[in-house]
C-alpha positions in Angstrom: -5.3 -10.2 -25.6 -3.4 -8.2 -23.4 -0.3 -9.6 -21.9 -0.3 -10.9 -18.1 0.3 -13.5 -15.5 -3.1 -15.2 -14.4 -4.0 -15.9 -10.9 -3.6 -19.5 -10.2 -6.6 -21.4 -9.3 -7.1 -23.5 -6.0 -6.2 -26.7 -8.4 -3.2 -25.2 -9.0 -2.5 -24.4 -5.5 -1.2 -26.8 -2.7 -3.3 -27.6 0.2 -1.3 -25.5 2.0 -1.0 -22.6 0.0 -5.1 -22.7 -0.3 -5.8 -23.2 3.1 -3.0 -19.8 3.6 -5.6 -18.0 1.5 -8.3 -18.9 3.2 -7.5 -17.0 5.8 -6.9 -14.1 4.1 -9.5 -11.2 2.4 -10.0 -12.7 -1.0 -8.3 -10.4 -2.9 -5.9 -10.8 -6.0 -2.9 -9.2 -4.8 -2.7 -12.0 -2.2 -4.0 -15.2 -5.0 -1.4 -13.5 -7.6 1.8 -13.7 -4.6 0.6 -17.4 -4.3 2.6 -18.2 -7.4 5.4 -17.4 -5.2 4.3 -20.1 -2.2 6.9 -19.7 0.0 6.3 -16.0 -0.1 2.8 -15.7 0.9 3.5 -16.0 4.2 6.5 -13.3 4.9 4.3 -11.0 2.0 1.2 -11.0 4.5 3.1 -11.0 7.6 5.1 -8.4 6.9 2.0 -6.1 5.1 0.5 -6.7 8.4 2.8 -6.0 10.0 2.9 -2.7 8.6 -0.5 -1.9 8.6 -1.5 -3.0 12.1 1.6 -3.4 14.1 3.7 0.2 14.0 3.2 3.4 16.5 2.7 5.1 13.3 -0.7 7.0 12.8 -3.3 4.9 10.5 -4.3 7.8 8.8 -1.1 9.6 8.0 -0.2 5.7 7.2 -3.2 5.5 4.3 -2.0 8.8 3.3 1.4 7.9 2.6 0.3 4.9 1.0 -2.3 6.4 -1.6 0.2 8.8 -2.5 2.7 6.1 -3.3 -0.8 4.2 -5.2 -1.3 7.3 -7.0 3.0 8.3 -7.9 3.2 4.3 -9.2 -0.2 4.6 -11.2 -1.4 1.5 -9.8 -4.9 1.5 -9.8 -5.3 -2.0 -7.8 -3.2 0.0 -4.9 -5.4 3.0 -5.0 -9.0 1.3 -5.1 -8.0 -0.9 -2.4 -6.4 1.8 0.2 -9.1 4.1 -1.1 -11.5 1.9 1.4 -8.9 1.6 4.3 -8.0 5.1 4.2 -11.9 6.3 4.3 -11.9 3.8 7.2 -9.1 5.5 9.5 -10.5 9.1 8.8 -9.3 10.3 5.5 -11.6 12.0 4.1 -12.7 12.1 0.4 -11.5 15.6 -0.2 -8.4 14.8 1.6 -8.4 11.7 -0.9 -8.7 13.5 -4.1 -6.0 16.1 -3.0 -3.4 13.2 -2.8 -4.4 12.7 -6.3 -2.4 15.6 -7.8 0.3 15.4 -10.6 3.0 17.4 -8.8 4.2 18.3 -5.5 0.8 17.6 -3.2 0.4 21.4 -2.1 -3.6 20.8 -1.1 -3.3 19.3 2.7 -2.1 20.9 5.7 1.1 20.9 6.2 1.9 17.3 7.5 -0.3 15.9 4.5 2.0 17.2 2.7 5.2 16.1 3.8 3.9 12.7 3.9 3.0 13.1 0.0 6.7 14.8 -0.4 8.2 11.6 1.5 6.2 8.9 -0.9 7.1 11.2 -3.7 10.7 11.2 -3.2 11.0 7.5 -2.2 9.0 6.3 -5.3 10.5 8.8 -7.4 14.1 9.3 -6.5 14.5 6.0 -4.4 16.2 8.0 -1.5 14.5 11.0 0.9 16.4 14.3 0.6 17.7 15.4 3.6 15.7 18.2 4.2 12.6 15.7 4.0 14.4 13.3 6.1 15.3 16.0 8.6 11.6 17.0 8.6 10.2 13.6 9.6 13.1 12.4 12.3 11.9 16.3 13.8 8.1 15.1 13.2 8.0 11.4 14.3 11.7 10.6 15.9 13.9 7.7 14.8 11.5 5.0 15.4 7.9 6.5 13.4 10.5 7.9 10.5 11.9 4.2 10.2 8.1 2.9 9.9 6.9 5.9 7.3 9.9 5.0 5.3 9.1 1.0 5.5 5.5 2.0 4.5 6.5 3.7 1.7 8.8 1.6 0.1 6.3 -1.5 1.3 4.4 0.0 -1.1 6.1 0.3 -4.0 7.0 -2.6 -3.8 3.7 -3.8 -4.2 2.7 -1.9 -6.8 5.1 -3.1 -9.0 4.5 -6.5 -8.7 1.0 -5.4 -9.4 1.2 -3.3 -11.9 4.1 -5.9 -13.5 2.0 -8.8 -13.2 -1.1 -6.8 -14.4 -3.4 -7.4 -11.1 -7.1 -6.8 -11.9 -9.4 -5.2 -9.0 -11.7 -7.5 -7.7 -15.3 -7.3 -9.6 -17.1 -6.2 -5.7 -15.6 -4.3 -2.8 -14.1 -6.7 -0.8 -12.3 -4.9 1.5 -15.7 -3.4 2.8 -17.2 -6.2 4.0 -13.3 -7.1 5.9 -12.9 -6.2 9.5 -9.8 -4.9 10.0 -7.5 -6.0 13.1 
């Protein structure tokens, strides 16, 4: 058998802890961080945060983020922003041209800067200056800042994924979850 950290079950979860995930989409990413207890909280706040709370664009947003799903080769990631990006207007073309090996060359030309800015932050863990440059001239201080927190958000998250071996959900949860 493969190697992996299992999700907990509710027996093995406070009362708290369950009644945190109760609130929550019932996905694994969110059961696997509840290992972690006193993390569950900050982990969804600040996720949320990100995803509902920022002047930056949902769609350039879901962008950004399947490019850093795709760069990380975590396929929980992917499948799961796959659903919120088709929701905010990416299209599935636009979809699979994020899912290049390579520079992403196939979008118009903030597409892909917003795949060079995931690429660079997963990749080389700090933005060139020219990219930098590009997206202070884009978005000013304040939408760069979020992009960038997007971004490494992400990675983060795909590699406690990916490290503890996160399984996609057997049905489409995300689907059936009305977004904020």
């Amino acid at each position: 058998m493969p190697v992996k950290i299992p999700l907990p079950s509710d027996a093995e979860l406070t009362p708290e802890t369950r009644e945190a995930l109760a609130t929550l989409p019932p996905l694994n990413v969110f059961r696997m961080i509840a290992h972690a207890p006193a993390n569950l909280k900050p982990f969804v706040d600040y996720g949320m945060s990100l995803l509902f709370q920022t002047e930056f664009d949902a769609r350039k947003r879901e962008i950004a983020i399947l490019r850093v799903a795709h760069v990380t080769r975590s396929r929980y990631e992917w499948h799961q922003h796959v659903t919120i990006a088709r929701r905010v207007g990416v299209t599935d073309e636009e979809i699979a041209k994020v899912a290049v090996d390579g520079p992403v060359r196939g979008l118009d030309e903030e597409g892909n800067l917003l795949c060079r800015v995931a690429d660079e932050i997963s990749r080389d863990v700090r933005l060139s200056d020219e990219a930098l440059s590009a997206i202070l001239e884009r978005y000013g201080r304040r939408q760069a800042v979020e992009l960038i927190l997007v971004c490494g958000h992400f990675n983060m998250v795909s590699r406690i994924l990916e490290s503890t071996r996160v399984e996609v959900e057997g049905e489409d949860v995300l689907s059936k979850w009305k977004m904020p």
